[in-house]
Backbone bond lengths (Angstrom), bond angles and torsions (degrees), N, CA, C in turn:
res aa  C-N    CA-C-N  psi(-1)  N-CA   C-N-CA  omega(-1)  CA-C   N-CA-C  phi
1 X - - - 1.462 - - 1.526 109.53 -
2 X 1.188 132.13 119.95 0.986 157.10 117.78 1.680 119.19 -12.53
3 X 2.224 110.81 72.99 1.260 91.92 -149.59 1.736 105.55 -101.07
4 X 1.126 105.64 10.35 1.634 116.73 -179.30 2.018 112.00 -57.20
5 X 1.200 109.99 102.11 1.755 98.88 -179.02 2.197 108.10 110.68
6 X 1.297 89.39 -15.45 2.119 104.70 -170.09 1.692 79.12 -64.87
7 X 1.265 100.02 168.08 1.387 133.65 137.13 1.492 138.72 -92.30
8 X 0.861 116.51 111.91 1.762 107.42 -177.62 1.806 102.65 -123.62
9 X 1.362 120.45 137.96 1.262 141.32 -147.17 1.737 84.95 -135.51
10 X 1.401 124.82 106.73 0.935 158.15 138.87 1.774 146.11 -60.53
11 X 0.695 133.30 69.41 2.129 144.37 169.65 1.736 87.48 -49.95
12 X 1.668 79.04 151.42 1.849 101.64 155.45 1.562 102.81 47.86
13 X 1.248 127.06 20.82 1.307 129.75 -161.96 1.646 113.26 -84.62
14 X 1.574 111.43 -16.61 1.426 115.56 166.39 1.493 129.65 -50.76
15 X 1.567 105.24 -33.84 1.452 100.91 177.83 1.702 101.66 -142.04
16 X 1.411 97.62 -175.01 1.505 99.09 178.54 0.983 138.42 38.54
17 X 1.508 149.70 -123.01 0.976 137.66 -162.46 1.547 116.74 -82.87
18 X 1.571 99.98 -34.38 1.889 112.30 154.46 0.869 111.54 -37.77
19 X 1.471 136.24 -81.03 1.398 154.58 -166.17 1.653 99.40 -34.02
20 X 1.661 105.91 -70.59 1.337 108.87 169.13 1.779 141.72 -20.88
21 X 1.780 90.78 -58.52 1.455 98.13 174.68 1.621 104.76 -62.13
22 X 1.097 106.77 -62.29 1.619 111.86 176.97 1.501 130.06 -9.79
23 X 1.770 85.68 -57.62 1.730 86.15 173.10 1.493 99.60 -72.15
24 X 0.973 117.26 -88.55 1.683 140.29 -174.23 1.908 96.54 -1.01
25 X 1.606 100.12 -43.07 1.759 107.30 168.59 1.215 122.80 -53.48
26 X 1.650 115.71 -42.78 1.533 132.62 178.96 1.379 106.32 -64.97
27 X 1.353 125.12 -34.51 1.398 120.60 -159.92 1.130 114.20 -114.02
28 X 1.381 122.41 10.45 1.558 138.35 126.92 1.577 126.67 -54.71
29 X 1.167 106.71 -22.85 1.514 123.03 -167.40 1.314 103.90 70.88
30 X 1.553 134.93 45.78 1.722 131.64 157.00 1.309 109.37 -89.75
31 X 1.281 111.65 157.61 1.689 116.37 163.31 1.325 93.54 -87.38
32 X 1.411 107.73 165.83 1.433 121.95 -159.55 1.697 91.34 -153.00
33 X 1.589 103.26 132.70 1.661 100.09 143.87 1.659 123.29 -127.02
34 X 1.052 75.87 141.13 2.083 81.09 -155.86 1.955 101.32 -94.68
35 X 1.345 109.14 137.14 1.562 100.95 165.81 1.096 119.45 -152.10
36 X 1.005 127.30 -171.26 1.752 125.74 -141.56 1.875 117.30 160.74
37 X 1.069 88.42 172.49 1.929 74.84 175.89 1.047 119.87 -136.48
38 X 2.401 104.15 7.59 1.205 120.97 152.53 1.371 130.78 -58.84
39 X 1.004 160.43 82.30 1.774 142.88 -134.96 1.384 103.09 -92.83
40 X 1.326 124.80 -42.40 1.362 144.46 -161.80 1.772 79.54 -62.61
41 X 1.246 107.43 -78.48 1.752 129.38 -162.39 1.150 104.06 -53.28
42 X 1.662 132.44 -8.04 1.024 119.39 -178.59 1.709 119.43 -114.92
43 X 1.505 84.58 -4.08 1.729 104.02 167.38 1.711 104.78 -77.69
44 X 1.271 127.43 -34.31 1.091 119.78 -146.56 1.807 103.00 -92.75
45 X 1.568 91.58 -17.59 1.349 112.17 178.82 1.910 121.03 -78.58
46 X 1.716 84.79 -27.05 1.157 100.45 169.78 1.850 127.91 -76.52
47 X 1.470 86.20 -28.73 1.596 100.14 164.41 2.093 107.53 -58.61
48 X 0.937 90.83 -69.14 1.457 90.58 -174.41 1.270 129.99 -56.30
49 X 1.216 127.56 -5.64 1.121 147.79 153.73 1.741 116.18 -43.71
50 X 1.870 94.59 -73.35 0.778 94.73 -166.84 1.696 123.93 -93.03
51 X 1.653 104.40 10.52 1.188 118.84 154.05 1.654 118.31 -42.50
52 X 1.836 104.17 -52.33 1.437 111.83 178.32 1.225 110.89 -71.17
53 X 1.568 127.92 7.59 1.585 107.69 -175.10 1.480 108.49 95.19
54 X 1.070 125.89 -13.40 1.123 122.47 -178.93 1.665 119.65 -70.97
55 X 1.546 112.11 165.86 1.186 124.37 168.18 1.943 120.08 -102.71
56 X 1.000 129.92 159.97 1.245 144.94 -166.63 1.697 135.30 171.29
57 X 1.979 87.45 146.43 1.515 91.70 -176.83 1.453 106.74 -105.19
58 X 0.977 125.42 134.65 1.622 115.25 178.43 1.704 105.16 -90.56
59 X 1.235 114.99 147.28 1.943 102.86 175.06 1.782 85.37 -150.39
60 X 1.429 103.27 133.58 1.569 89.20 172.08 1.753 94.38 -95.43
61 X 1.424 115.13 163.61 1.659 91.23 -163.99 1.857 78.74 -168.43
62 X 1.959 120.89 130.71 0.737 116.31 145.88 1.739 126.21 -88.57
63 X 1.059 123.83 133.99 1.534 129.31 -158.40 1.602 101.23 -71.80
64 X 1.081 105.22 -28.88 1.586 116.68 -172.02 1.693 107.48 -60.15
65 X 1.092 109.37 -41.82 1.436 125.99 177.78 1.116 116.07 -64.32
66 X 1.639 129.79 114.51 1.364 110.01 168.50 1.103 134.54 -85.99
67 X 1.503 116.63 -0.83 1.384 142.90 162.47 1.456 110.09 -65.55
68 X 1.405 100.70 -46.90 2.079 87.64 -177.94 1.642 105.33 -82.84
69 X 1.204 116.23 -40.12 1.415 107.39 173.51 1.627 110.05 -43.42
70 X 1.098 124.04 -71.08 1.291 128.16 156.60 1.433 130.25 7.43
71 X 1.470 102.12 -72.64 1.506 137.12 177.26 1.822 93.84 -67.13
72 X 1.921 126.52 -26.59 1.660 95.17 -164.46 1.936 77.33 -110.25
73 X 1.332 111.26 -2.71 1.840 76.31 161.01 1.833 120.08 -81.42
74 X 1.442 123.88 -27.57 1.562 142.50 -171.31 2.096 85.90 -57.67
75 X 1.045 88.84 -46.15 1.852 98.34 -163.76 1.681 95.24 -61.93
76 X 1.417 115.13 -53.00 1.347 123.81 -174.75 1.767 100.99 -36.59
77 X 1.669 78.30 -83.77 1.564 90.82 -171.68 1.620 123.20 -68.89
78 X 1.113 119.33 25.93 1.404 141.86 141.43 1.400 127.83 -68.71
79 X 1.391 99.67 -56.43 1.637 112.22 -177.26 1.349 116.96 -80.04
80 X 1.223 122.79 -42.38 1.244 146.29 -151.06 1.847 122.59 -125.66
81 X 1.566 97.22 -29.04 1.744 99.34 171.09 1.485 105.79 78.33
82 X 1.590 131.81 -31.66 1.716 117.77 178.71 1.160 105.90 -161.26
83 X 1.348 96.18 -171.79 1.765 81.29 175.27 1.408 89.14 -169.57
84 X 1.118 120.88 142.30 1.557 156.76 -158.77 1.713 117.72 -97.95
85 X 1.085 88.87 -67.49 1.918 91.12 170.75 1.251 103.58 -147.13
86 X 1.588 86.14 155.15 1.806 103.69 -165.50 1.463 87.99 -114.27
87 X 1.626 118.59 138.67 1.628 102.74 153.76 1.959 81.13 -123.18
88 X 1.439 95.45 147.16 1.407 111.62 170.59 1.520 112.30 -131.02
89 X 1.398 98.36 81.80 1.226 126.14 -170.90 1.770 119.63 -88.87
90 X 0.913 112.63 -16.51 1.843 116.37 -167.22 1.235 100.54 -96.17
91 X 1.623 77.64 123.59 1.733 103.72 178.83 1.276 111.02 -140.26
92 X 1.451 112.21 175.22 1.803 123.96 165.77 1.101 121.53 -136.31
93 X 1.403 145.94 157.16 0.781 147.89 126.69 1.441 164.53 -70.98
94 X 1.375 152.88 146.76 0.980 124.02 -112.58 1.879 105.86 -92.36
95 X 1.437 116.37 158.38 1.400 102.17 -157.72 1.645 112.89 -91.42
96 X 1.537 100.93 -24.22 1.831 119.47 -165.63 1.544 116.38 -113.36
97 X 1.376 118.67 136.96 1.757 95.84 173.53 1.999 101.64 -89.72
98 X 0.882 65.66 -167.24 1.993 89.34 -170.54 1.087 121.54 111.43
99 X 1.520 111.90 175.85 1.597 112.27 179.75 1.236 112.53 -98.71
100 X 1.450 114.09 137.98 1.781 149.44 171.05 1.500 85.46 20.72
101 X 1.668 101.43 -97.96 1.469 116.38 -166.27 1.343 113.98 -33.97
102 X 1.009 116.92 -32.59 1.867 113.08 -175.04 1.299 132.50 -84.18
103 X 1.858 96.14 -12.62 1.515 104.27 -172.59 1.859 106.93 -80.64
104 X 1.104 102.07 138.94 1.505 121.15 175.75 1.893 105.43 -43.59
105 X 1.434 96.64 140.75 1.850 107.59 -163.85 2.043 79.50 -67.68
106 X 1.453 118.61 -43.85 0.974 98.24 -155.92 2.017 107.74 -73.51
107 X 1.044 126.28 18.31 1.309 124.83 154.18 1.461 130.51 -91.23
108 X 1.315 100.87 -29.56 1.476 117.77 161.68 1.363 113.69 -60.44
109 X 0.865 108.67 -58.57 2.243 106.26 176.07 1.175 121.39 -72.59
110 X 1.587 115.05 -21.54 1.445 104.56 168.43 1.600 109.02 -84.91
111 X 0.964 139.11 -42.64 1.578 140.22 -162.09 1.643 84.60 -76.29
112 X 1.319 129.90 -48.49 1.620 113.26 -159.64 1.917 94.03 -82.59
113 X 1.087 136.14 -14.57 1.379 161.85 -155.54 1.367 77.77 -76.68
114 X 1.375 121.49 -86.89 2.026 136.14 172.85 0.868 110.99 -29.80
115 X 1.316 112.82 -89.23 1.378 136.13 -168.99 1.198 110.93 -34.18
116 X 1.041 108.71 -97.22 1.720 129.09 165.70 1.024 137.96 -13.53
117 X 1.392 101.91 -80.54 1.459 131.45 -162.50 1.661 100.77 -83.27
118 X 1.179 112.68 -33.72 1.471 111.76 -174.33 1.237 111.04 -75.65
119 X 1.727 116.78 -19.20 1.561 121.78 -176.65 1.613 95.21 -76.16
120 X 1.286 107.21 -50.76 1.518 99.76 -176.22 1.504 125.87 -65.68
121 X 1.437 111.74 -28.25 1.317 121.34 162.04 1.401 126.23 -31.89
122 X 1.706 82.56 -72.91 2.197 104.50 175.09 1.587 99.62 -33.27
123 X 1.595 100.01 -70.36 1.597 108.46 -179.93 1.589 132.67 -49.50
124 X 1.346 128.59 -7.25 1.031 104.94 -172.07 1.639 88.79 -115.73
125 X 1.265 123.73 -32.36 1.360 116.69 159.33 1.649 129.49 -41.79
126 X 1.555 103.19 -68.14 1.220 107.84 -177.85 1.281 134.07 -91.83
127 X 1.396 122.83 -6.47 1.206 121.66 172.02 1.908 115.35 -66.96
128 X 1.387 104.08 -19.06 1.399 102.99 175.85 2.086 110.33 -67.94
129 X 0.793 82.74 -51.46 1.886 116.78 174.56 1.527 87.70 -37.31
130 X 1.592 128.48 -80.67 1.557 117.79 -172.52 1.491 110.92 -60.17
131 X 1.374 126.66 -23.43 0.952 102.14 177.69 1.451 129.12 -81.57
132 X 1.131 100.29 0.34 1.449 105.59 -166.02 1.739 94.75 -101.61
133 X 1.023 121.70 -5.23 1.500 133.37 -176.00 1.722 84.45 -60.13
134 X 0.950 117.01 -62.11 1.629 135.48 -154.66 1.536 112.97 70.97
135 X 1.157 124.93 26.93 1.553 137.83 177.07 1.888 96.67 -114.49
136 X 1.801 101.32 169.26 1.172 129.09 -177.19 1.901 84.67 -47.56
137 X 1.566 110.37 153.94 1.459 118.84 158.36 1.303 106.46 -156.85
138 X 1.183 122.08 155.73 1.838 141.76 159.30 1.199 123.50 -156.21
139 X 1.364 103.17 129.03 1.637 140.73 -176.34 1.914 108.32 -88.57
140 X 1.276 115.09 88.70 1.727 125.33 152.25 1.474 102.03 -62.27
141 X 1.917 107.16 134.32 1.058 97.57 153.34 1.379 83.57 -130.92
142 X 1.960 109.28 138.74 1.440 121.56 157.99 1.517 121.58 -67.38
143 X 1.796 98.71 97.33 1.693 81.32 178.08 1.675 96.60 -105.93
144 X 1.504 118.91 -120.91 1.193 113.96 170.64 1.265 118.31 -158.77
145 X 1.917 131.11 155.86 1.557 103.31 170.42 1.449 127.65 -54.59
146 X 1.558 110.20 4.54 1.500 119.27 -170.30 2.019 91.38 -89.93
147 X 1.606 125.25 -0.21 1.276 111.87 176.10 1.586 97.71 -99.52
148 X 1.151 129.52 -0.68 1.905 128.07 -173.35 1.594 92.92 -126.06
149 X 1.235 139.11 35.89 1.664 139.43 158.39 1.062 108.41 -157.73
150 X 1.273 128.09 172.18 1.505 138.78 165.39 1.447 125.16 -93.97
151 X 1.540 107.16 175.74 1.261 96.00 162.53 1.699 115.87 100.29
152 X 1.712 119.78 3.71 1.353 124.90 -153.46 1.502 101.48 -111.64
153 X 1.435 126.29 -1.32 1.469 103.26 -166.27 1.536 109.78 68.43
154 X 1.399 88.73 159.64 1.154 112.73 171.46 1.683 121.62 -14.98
155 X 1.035 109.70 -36.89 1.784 143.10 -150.20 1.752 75.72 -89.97
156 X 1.477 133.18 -51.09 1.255 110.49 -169.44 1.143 102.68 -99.33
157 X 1.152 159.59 -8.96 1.941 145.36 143.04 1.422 79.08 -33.43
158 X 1.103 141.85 -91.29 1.396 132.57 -128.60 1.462 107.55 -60.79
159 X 1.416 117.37 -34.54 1.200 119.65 179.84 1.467 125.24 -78.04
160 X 1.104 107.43 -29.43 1.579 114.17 178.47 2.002 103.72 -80.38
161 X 1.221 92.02 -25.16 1.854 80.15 171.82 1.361 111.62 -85.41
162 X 1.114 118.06 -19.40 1.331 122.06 -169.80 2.159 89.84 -75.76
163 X 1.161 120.33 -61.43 1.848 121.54 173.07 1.577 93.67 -20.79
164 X 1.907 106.65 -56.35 1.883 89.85 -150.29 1.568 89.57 -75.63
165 X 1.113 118.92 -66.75 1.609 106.83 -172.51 0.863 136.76 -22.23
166 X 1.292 112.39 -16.22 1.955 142.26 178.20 1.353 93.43 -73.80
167 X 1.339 110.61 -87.83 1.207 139.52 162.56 2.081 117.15 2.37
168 X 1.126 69.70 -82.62 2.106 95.03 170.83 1.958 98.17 -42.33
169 X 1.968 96.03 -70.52 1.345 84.89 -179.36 1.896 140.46 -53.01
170 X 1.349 98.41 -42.06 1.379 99.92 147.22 1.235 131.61 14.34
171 X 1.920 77.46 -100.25 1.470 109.47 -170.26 2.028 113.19 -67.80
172 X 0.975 108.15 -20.26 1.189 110.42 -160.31 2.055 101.54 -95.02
173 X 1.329 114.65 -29.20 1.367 110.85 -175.56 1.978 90.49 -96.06
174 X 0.991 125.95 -13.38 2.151 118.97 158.55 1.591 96.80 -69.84
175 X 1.002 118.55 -54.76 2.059 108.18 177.06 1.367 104.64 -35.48
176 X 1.750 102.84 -59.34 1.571 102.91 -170.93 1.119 124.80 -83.93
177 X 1.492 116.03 30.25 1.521 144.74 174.57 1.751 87.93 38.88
178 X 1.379 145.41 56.72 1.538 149.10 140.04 1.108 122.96 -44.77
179 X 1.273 137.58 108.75 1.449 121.45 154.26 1.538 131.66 -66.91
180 X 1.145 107.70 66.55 1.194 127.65 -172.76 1.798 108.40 -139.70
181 X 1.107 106.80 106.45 1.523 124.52 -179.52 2.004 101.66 -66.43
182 X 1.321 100.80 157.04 1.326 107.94 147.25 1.335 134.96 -147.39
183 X 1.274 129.24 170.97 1.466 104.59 -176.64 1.654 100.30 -170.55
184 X 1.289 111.46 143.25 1.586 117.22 -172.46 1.765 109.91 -105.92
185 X 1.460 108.51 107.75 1.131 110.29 160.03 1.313 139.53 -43.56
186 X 1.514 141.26 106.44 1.490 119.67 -158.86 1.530 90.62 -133.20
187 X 1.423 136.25 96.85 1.198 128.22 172.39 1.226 117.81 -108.13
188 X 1.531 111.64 159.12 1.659 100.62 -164.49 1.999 94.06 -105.21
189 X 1.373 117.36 -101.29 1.898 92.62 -163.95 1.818 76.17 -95.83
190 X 1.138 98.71 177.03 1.177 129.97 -156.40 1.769 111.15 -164.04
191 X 0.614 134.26 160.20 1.954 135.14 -160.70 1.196 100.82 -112.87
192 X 1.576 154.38 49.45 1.630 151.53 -151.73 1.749 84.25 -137.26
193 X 1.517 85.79 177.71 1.106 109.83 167.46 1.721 140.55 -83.99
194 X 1.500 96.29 7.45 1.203 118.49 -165.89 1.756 113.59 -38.35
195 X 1.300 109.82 -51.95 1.203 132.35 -176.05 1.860 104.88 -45.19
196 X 0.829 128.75 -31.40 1.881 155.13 -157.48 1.792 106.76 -117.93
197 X 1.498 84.73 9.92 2.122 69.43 176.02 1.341 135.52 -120.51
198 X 2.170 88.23 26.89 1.359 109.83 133.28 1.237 146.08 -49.16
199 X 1.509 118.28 -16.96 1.385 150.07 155.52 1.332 123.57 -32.20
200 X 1.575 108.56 -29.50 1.803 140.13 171.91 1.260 106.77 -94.23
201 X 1.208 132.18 -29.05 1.566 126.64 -151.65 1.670 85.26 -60.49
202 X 1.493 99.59 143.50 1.354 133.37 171.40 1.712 105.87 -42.18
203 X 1.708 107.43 -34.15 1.641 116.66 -161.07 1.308 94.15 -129.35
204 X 1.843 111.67 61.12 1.421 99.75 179.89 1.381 115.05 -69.36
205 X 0.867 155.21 -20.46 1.301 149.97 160.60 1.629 127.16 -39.38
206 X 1.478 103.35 -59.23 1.153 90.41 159.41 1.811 153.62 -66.67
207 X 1.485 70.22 -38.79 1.742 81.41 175.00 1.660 113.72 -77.84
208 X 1.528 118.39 -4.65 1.201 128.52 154.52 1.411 139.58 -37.50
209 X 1.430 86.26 -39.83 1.861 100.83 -174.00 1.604 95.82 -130.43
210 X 1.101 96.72 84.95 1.905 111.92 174.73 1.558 125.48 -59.84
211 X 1.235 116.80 148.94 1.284 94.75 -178.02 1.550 112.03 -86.60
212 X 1.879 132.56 -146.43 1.840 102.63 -160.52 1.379 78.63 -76.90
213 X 1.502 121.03 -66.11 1.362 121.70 -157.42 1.561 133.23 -34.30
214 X 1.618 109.30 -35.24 1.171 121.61 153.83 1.256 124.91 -47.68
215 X 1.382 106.65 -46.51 2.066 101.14 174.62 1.039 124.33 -87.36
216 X 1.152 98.47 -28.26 1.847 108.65 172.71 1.927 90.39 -46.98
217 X 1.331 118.78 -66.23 1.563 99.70 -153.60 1.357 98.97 -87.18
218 X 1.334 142.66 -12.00 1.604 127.88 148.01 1.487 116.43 -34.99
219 X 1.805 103.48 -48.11 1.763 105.56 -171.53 1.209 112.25 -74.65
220 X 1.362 132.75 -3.87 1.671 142.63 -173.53 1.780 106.31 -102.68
221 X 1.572 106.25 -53.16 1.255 106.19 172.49 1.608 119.67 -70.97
222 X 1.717 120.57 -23.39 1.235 108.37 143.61 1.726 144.70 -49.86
223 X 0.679 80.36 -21.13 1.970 103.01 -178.27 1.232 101.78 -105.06
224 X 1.074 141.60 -13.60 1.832 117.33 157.83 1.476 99.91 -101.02
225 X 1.229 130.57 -14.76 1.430 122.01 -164.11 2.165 98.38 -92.61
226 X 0.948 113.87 -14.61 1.623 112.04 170.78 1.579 107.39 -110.02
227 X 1.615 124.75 28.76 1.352 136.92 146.25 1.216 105.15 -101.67
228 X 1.496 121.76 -12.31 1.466 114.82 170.75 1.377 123.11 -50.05
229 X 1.253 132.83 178.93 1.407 156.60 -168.96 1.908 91.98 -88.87
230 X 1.141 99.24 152.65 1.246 108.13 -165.18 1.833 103.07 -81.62
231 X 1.334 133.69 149.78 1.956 128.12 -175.97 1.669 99.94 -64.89
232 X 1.599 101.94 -13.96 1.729 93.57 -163.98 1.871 104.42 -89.06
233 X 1.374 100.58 -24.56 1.578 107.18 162.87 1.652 120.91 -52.28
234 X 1.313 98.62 -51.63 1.419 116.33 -166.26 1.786 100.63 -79.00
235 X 1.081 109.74 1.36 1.546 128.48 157.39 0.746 136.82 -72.99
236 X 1.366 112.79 -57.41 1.537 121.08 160.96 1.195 125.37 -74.04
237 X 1.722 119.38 -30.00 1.370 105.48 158.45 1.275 140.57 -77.97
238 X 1.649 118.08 -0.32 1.459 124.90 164.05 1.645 89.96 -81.00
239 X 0.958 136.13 -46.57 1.644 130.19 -165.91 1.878 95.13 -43.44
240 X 1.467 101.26 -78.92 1.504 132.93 163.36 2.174 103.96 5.06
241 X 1.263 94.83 -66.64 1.470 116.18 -148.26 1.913 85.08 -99.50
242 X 1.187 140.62 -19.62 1.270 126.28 155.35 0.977 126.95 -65.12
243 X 1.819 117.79 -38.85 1.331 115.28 160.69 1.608 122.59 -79.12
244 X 1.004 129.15 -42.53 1.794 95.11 142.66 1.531 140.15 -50.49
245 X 0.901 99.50 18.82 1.359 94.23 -170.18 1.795 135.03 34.05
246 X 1.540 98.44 59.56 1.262 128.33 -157.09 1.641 100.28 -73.23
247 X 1.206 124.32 160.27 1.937 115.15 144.73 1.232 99.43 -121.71
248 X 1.425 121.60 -72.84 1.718 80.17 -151.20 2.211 91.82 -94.46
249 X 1.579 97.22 153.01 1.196 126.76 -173.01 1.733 108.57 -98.73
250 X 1.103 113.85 108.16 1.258 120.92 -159.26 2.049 97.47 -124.62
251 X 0.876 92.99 104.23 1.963 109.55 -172.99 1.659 114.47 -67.06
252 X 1.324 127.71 -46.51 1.570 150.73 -170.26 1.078 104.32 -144.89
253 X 1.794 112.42 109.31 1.152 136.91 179.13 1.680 127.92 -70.29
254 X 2.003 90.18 -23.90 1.382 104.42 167.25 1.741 116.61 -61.64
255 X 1.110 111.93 -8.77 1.563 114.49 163.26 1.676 152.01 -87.84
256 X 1.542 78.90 1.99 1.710 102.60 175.33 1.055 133.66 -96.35
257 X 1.649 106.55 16.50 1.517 115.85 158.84 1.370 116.12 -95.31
258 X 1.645 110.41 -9.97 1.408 121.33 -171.08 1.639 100.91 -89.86
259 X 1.551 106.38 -40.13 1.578 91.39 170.52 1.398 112.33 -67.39
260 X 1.249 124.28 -53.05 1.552 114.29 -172.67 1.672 103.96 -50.88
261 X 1.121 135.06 -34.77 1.104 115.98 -156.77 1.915 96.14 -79.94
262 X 1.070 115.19 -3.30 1.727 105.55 -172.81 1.492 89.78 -99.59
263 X 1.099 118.68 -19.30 1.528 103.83 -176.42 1.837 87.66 -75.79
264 X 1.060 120.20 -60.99 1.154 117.76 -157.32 1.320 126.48 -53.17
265 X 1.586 114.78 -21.87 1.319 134.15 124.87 1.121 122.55 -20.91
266 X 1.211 138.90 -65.40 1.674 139.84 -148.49 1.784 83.73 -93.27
267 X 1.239 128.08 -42.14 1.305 112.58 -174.39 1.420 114.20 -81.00
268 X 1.028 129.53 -0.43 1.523 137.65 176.28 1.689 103.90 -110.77
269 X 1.054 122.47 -4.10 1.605 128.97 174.42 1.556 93.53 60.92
270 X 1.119 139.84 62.90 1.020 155.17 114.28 1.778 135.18 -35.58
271 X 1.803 97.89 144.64 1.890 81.53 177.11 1.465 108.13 -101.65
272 X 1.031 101.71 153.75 1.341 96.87 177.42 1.384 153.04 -70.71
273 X 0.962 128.82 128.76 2.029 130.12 -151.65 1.541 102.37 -110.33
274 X 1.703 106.41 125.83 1.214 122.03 175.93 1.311 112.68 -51.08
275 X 1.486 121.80 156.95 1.615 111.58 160.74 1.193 96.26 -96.97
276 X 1.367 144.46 -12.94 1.348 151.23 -155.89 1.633 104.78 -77.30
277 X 1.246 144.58 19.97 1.265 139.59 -149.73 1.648 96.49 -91.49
């Protein structure tokens, strides 16, 4: 693809790995519209953009909503007329420890609210939109290595549906012979803020003041997640794997003994083993 003049339509784009594509978009020479439901974070993102020369739509936009998603494709194709690649990247993670059954409904709807719902959102809006471009297109979806292992909470239901939905879509826009690629982001730690995006929870207050056990594994999963790989890496290798026309996007290779070994599990009727140890 030929990305000088494209559109690329961006989620979660205020920080981290968003933020990342964003630039990496600018310095292609694409217009970009970036969104988020940070506004502040997404101004500042917007600065840098256009530091590089770049062009941009700003939309502050919760993904969860299918009404505002809605409202930032109308804006898209307002400003801009098409749009080229989608990454639907904005996510969270999970805010409380405990097990499944105990966690509060309202953590369940917000993380699957993101996660989820916002992947399907992007998609049912905009995938019509590239096609109608009648030019080259590709659809990122950010899931995680927490959707190819076990062991993630809540945080991995969302991620492992987000793989098949990938998956499904795929297969279903090659039927409709589309030129439109897809491909599922699956990165393992990464250096963002992920760990902190309880900061959104619907009930910031509560999930604010954690109980010990709760911070204890915030303060652990903070500390492997800023040994992660830098968002601007994980940039270039979604860039990387679009122009191959990659699907699934696999970041740290040191992790592909951990997927094989869960497959190898399910074919041996095996239970299943955390990677989280």
């Amino acid at each position: 693809m030929d990305y000088k003049g494209k559109v690329a339509v961006i989620t979660g784009a205020a920080s981290g790995i968003g933020r990342a594509l964003a630039l990496k978009c600018a310095g292609l020479g694409m217009k970009i519209v970036i969104a988020d439901i940070e506004e502040d974070r997404l101004t500042a993102v917007m600065d840098e953009i256009f530091n590089l020369g770049g062009e941009c739509l700003v939309q502050q936009c919760d993904v969860s909503s299918a009404t505002e998603v809605k409202k930032l494709a109308d804006a898209t194709i307002s400003r801009f007329g098409k749009v080229n690649l989608l990454f639907n990247n904005a996510g969270v993670s999970s805010a409380r420890e405990g097990y499944l059954w105990e966690k509060p409904l309202e953590d369940w709807e917000w993380i699957m609210g993101v996660n989820l719902w916002g992947v399907i959102h992007g998609i049912r809006e905009f995938t019509p939109v590239i096609l109608d471009s009648n030019e080259r297109g590709h659809i990122v979806n950010t899931a995680s290595i927490a959707g190819l292992t076990a062991g993630w909470d809540i945080y991995g239901v969302t991620k492992h549906a987000v793989v098949s939905l990938s998956e499904n879509l795929k297969l279903q826009l090659e039927r409709k012979k589309a030129d439109i690629g897809v491909s599922v982001l699956c990165p393992a730690w990464v250096n963002t803020d992920i760990t902190n995006s309880f900061r959104n929870h619907p009930n910031r207050e509560a999930v604010s003041n954690p109980d010990e056990k709760t911070q204890m594994i915030r303060d652990y999963l903070q500390k492997i997640v800023e040994s992660g790989i830098s968002p601007e890496a994980v940039a270039d290798i979604a860039f990387n794997a679009i122009a191959n026309d990659d699907f699934y996007i696999l970041t740290h290779s040191d992790w592909t003994p951990l997927i094989k070994e869960r497959v190898d599990r399910i074919m041996t009727n095996e239970k299943p083993e955390t990677v989280l140890r």
